[in-house]
C-alpha positions as CSV (number, residue, x, y, z in Angstrom):
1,X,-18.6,1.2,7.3
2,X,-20.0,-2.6,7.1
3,X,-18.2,-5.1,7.8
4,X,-18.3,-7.8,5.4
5,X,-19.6,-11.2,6.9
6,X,-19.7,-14.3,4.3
7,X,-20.0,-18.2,4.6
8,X,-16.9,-19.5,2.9
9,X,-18.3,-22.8,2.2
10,X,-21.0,-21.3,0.9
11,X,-20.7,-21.0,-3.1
12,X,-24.1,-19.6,-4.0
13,X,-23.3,-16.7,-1.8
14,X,-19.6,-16.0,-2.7
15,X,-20.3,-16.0,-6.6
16,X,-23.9,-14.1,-6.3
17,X,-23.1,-11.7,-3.9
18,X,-22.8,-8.1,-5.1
19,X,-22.5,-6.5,-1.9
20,X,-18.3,-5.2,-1.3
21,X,-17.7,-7.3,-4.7
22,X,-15.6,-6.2,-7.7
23,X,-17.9,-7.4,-10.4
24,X,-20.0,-4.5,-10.6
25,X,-17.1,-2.3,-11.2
26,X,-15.6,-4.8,-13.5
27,X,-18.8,-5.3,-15.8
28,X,-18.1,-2.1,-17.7
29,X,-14.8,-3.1,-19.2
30,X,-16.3,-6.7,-19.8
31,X,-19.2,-5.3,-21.9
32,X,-16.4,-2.7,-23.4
33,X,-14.8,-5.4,-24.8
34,X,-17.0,-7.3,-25.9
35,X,-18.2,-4.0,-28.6
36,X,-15.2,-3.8,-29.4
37,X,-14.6,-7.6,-30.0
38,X,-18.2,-6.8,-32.7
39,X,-16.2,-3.9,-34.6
40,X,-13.1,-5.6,-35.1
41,X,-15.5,-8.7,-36.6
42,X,-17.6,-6.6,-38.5
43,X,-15.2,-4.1,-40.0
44,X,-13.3,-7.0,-41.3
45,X,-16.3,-8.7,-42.6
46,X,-18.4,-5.8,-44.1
47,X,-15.5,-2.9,-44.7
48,X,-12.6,-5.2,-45.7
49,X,-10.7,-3.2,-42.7
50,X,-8.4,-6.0,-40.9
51,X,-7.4,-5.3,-37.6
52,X,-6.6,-8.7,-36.5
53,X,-3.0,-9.3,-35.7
54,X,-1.3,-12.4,-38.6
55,X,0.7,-13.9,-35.5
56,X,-0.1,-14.5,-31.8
57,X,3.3,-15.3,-30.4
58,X,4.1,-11.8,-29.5
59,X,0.7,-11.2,-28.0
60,X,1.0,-14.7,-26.0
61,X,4.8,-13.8,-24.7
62,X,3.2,-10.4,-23.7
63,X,0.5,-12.4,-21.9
64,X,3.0,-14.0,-19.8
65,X,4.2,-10.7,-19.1
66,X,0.5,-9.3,-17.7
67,X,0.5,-12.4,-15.9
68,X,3.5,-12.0,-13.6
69,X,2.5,-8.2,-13.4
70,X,-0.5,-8.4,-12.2
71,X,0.3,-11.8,-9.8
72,X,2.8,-9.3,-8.5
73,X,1.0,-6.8,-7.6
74,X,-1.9,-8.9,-6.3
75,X,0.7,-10.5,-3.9
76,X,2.4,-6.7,-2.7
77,X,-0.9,-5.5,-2.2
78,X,-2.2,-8.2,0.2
79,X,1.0,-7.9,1.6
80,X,0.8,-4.2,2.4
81,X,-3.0,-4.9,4.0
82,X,-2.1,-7.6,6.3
83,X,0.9,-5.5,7.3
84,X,-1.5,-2.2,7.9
85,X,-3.7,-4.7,9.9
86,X,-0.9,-5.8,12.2
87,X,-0.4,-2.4,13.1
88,X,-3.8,-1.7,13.7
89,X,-4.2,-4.9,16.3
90,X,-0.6,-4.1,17.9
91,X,-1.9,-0.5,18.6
92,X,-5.0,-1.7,20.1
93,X,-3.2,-4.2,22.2
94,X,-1.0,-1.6,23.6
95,X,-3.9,1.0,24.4
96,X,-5.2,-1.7,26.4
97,X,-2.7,-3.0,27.6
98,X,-1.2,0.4,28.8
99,X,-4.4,1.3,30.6
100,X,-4.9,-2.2,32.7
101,X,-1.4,-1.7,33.9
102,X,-2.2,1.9,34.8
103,X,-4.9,0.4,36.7
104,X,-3.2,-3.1,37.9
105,X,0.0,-0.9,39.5
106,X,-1.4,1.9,41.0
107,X,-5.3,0.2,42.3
108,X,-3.9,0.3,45.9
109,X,-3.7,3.8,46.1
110,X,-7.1,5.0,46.8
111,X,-6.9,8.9,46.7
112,X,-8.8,11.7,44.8
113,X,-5.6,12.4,43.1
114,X,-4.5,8.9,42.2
115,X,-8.2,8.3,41.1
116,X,-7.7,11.2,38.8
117,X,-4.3,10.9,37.7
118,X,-5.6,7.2,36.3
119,X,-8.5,8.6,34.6
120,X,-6.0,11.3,33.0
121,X,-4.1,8.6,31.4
122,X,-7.0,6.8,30.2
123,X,-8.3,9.9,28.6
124,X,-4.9,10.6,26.7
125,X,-4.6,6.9,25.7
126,X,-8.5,7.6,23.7
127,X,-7.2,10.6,22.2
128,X,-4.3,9.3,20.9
129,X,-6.0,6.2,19.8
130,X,-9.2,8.7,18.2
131,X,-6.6,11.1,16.7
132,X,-4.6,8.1,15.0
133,X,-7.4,6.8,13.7
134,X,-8.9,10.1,12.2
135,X,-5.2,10.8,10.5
136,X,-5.5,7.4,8.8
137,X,-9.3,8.1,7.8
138,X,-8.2,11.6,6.6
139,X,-5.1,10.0,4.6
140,X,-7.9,7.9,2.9
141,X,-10.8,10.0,2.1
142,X,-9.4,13.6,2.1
143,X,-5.8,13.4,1.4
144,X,-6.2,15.0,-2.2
145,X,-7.7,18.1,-1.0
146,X,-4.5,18.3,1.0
147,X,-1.4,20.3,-0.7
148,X,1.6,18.3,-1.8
149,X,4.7,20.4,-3.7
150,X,4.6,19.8,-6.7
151,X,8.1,19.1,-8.9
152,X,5.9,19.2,-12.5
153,X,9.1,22.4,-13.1
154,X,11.6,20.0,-12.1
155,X,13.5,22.8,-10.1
156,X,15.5,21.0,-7.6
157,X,17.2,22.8,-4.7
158,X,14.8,24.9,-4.1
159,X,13.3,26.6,-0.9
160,X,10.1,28.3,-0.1
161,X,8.7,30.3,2.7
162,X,5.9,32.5,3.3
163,X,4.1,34.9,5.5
164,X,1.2,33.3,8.3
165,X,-1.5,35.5,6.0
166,X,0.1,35.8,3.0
167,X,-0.9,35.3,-0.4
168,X,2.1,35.1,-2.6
169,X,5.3,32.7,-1.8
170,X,8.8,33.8,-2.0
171,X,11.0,31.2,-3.6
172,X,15.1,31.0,-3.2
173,X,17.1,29.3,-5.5
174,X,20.2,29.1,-6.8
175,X,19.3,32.1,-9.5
176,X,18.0,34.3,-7.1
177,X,14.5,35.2,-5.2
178,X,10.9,35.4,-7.0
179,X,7.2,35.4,-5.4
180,X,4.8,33.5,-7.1
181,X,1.3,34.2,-6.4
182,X,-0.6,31.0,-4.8
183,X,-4.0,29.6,-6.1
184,X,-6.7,28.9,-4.0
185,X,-5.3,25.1,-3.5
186,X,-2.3,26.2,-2.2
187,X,-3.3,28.5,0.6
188,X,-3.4,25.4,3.3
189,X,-1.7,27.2,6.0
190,X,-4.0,30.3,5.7
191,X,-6.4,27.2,6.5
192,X,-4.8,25.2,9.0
193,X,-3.1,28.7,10.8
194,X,-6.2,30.9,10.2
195,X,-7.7,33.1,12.7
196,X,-11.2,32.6,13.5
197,X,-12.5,36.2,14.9
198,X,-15.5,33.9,16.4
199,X,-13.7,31.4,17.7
200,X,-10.7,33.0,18.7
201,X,-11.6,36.3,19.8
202,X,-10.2,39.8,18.2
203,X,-6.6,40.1,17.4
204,X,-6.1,42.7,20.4
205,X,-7.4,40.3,23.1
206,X,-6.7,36.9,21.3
207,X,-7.7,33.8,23.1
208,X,-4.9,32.1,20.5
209,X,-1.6,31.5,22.7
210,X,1.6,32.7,21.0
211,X,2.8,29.0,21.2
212,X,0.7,28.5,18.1
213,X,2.0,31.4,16.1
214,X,5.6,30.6,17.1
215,X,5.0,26.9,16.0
216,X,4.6,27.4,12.3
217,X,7.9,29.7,12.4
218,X,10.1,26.7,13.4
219,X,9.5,24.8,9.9
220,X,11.6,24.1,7.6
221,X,9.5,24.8,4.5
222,X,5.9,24.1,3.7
223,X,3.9,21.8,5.0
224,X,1.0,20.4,3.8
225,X,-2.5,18.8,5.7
226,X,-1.1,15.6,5.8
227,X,2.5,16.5,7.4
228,X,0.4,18.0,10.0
229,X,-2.3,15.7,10.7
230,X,0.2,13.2,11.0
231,X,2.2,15.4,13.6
232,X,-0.6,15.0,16.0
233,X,0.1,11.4,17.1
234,X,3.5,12.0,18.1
235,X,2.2,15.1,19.7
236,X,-0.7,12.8,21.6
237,X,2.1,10.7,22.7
238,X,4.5,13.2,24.0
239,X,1.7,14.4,26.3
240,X,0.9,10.9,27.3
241,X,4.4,10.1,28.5
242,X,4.6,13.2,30.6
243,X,1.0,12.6,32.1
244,X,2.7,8.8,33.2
245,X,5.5,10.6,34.8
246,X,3.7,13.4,36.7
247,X,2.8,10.1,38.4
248,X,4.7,11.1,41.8
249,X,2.5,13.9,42.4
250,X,-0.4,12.1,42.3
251,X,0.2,9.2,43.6
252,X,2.4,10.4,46.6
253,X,5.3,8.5,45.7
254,X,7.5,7.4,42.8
255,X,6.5,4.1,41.0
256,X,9.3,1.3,41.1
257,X,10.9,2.2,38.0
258,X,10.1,-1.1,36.2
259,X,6.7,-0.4,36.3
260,X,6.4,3.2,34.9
261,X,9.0,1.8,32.4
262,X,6.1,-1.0,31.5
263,X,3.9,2.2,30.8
264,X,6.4,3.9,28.9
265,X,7.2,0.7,26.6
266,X,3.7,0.5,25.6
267,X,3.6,4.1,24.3
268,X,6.5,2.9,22.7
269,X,4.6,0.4,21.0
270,X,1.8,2.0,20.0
271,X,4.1,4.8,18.1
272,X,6.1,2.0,16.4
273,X,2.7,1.0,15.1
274,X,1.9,4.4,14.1
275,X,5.2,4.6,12.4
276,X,4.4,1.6,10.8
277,X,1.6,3.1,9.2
278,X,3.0,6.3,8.0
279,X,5.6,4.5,6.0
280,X,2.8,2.7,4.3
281,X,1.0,6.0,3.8
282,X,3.5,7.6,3.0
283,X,5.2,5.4,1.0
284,X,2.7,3.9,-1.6
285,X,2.5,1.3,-4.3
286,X,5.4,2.4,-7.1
287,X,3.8,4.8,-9.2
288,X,5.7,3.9,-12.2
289,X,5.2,0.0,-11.7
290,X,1.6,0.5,-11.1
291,X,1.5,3.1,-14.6
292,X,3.6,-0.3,-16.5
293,X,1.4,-2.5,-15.1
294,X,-1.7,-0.5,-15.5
295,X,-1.0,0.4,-19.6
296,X,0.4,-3.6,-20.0
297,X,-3.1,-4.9,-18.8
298,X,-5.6,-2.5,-20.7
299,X,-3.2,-2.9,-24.1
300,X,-3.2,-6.7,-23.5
301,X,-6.5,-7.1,-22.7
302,X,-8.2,-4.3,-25.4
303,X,-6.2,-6.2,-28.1
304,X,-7.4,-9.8,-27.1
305,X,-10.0,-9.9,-30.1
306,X,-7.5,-8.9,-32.7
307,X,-6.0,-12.0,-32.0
308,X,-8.8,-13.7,-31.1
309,X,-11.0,-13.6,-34.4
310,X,-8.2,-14.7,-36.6
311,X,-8.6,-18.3,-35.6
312,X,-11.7,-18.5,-33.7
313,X,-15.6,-18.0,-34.1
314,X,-17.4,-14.5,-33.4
315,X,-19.0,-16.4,-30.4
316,X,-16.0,-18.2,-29.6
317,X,-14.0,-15.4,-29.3
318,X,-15.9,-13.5,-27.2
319,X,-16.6,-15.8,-24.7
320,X,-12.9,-15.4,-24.0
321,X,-13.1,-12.0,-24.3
322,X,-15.8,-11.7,-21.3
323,X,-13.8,-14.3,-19.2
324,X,-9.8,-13.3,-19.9
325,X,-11.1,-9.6,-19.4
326,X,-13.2,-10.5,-16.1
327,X,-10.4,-12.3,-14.5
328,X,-7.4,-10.0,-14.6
329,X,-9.3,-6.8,-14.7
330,X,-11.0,-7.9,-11.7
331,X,-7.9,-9.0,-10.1
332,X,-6.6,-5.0,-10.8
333,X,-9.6,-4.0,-9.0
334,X,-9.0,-6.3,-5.7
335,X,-5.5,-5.2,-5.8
336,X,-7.4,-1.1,-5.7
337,X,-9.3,-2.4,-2.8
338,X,-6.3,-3.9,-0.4
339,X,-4.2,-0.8,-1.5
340,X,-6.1,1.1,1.0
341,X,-7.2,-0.7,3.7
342,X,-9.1,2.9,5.6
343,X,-11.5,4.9,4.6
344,X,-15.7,4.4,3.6
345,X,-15.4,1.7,1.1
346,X,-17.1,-1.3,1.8
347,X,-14.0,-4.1,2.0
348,X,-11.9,-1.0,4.5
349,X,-11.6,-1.8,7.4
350,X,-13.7,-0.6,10.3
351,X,-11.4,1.1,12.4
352,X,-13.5,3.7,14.3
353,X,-16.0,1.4,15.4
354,X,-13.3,-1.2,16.8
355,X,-11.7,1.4,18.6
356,X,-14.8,2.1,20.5
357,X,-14.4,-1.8,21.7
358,X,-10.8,-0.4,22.9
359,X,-12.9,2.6,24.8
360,X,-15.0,0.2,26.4
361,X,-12.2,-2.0,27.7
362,X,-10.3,1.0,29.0
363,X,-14.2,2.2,30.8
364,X,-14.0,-1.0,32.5
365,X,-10.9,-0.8,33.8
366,X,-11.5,1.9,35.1
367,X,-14.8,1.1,36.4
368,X,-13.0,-2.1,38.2
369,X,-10.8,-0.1,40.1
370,X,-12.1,3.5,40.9
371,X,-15.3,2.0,41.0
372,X,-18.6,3.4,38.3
373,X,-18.8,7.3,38.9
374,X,-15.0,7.5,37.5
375,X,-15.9,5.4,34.7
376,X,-18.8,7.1,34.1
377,X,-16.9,10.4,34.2
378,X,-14.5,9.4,31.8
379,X,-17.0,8.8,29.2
380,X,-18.5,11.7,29.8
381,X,-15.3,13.2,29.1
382,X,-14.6,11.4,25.8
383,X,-18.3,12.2,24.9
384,X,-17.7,15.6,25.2
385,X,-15.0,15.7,22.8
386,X,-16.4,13.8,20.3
387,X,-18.9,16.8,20.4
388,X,-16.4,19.4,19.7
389,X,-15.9,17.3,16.0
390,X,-13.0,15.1,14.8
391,X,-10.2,14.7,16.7
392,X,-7.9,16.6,14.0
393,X,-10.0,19.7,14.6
394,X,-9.8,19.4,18.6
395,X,-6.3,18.6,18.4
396,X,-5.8,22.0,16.3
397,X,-7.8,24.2,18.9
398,X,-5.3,22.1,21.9
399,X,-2.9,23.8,20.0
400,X,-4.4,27.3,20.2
401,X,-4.8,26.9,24.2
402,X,-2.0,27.1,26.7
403,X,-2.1,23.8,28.4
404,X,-1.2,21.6,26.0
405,X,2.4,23.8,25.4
406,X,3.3,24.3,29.4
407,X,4.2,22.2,31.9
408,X,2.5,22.1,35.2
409,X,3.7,24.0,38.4
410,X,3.5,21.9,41.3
């Protein structure tokens, strides 16, 4: 992704630049228009077939009505991007935050264990940051490939389950029990839970731990890609708290218990933010508000020349035409672009490669208190599993080990 960088008091370059603009995709409809604005003229003149509407006052009173639409929407959307980017600077602020005062509390102690109990946490604050990150990328670019129940039946009340390998679902309702057989789509959790005879070894001498095969059992119904991608944060954050508490083990005595409380409270932060921006995932612009608004703009704006060429000249009229149609279908297509603030487009935000900046900060700490060979190891570290492939995947194989299930014995 590239972040866009503009001169604001330059006008030559903010109306001629094509690069992460809307008027390319907006063009289309403006030339669309304009045909049709030539049929409407030219069936009346050469056919004798009038399409052109005998009174404007409905279509101006519905003009008011695209206005405040599309105004509205322009304004929720911004809203919801500046809200997703106060989210994404409050949980960079406590990464950073959480690792200096790792550092700041506990730089005294100058053991091999302290050393590595400090790196420990640094490494868990990256993955949590990396894994965050990746769920929000994956909510942008991939989330349709994920499986989401469908209600197109309009059964209510009703409650699925299904075997780890299976290809059919059983379904309980109110009027009894029926299997249904899944398509290819629906099969996520043969995905997600699959075993991997490469990877995972054969089923007699499996290298998957029963934690894994025990997890899926404790749902409540189906899950789909997203519920569990977005499961992995929380997870992340679990194991970071109880890496900040071994703390007395490492360290060789207890931290004063407003300091390890500090540590604590900047988890906390960082999950509010996440929180923050799963109700914005998962919570999206009104469907049927963005339908209204959607059908209200294209029938306004598609019916302009009708009204139009009653009173006004061929060229006249379309000259309107190209500008009324430019303006508020471009405006629809900003509101598109602040909808979704992640992902490859060129106005999303750049979230991987400003978490890297976070990395860096957290390397130096490090490097300012356990000197360059532990913050050289740490990268190392974080190198090394950005090798093993997104964070999403790695955090699936975590869950196929033991480690990341059982707690240490001292």
């Amino acid at each position: 992704v590239h972040r866009v960088s503009y001169t604001a008091q330059n006008h030559v370059q903010v109306l001629f630049r094509t690069y992460a603009s809307a008027f390319p995709q907006v063009v289309p409809f403006v030339c669309a228009n304009v045909l049709w604005t030539l049929c409407v003229f030219y069936m009346k003149r050469l056919t004798f077939i009038d399409l052109t509407f005998h009174s404007s006052v409905g279509h101006s009173f519905m003009g008011l009505l695209v206005s405040f639409l599309i105004v509205s929407r322009s304004q929720i959307s911004y809203a919801r991007f500046m809200e997703y980017r106060r989210h994404l600077a409050a949980s960079y602020q406590a990464c950073r935050e959480l690792a200096q005062y790792t550092t700041v509390y506990t730089f005294q102690t100058q053991t091999e264990d302290a050393a590595w109990w400090r790196q420990e946490v640094s490494f868990r604050i990256i993955l949590l940051l990396r894994v965050t990150m990746d769920a929000l990328l994956w909510s942008s670019t991939e989330r349709e490939n994920g499986l989401h129940l469908s209600d197109s039946d309009g059964r209510r009340g009703v409650v699925a389950s299904r075997g780890v390998l299976s290809n059919h679902i059983a379904i309980e309702s109110d009027y009894g029990r029926f299997t249904l057989e899944l398509t290819e789509r629906e099969k996520w959790e043969d995905e997600y839970f699959k075993f991997n005879r490469e990877q995972d070894g054969d089923k007699e001498d499996s290298r998957v731990s029963k934690h894994f095969l025990l997890m899926k059992q404790l749902s409540h119904g189906r899950r789909s890609f997203i519920d569990e991608n977005f499961r992995a944060p929380v997870n992340f954050a679990h194991i970071l708290r109880q890496v900040i508490m071994e703390h007395p083990h490492y360290l060789g005595y207890t931290m004063p218990t407003n300091e390890y409380r500090d540590l604590l409270r900047f988890v906390e932060n960082f999950i509010n933010a996440f929180h923050g921006f799963r109700v914005l995932v998962f919570t999206p612009y009104p469907f049927p508000l963005l339908q209204m608004t959607r059908a209200v703009l294209f029938f306004w704006v598609y019916t302009l020349p009708m009204v139009l060429l009653k009173d006004y000249r061929l060229w006249s009229s379309i000259l309107i035409v190209i500008l009324v149609t430019f303006g508020f279908i471009g405006l629809e297509y900003v509101s598109m672009s602040l909808d979704d603030p992640f992902g490859d487009d060129t106005n999303d935000v750049d979230e991987h490669g400003m978490s890297l900046l976070v990395y860096e900060d957290i390397y130096l700490a490090i490097y300012r208190t356990d000197g360059p060979d532990a913050a050289v190891s740490l990268r190392d570290r974080v190198l090394d599993r950005y090798r093993q492939g997104r964070e999403l995947d790695c955090y699936r194989d975590d869950l196929k080990g033991y480690d990341i299930w059982e707690a240490p014995e001292w």
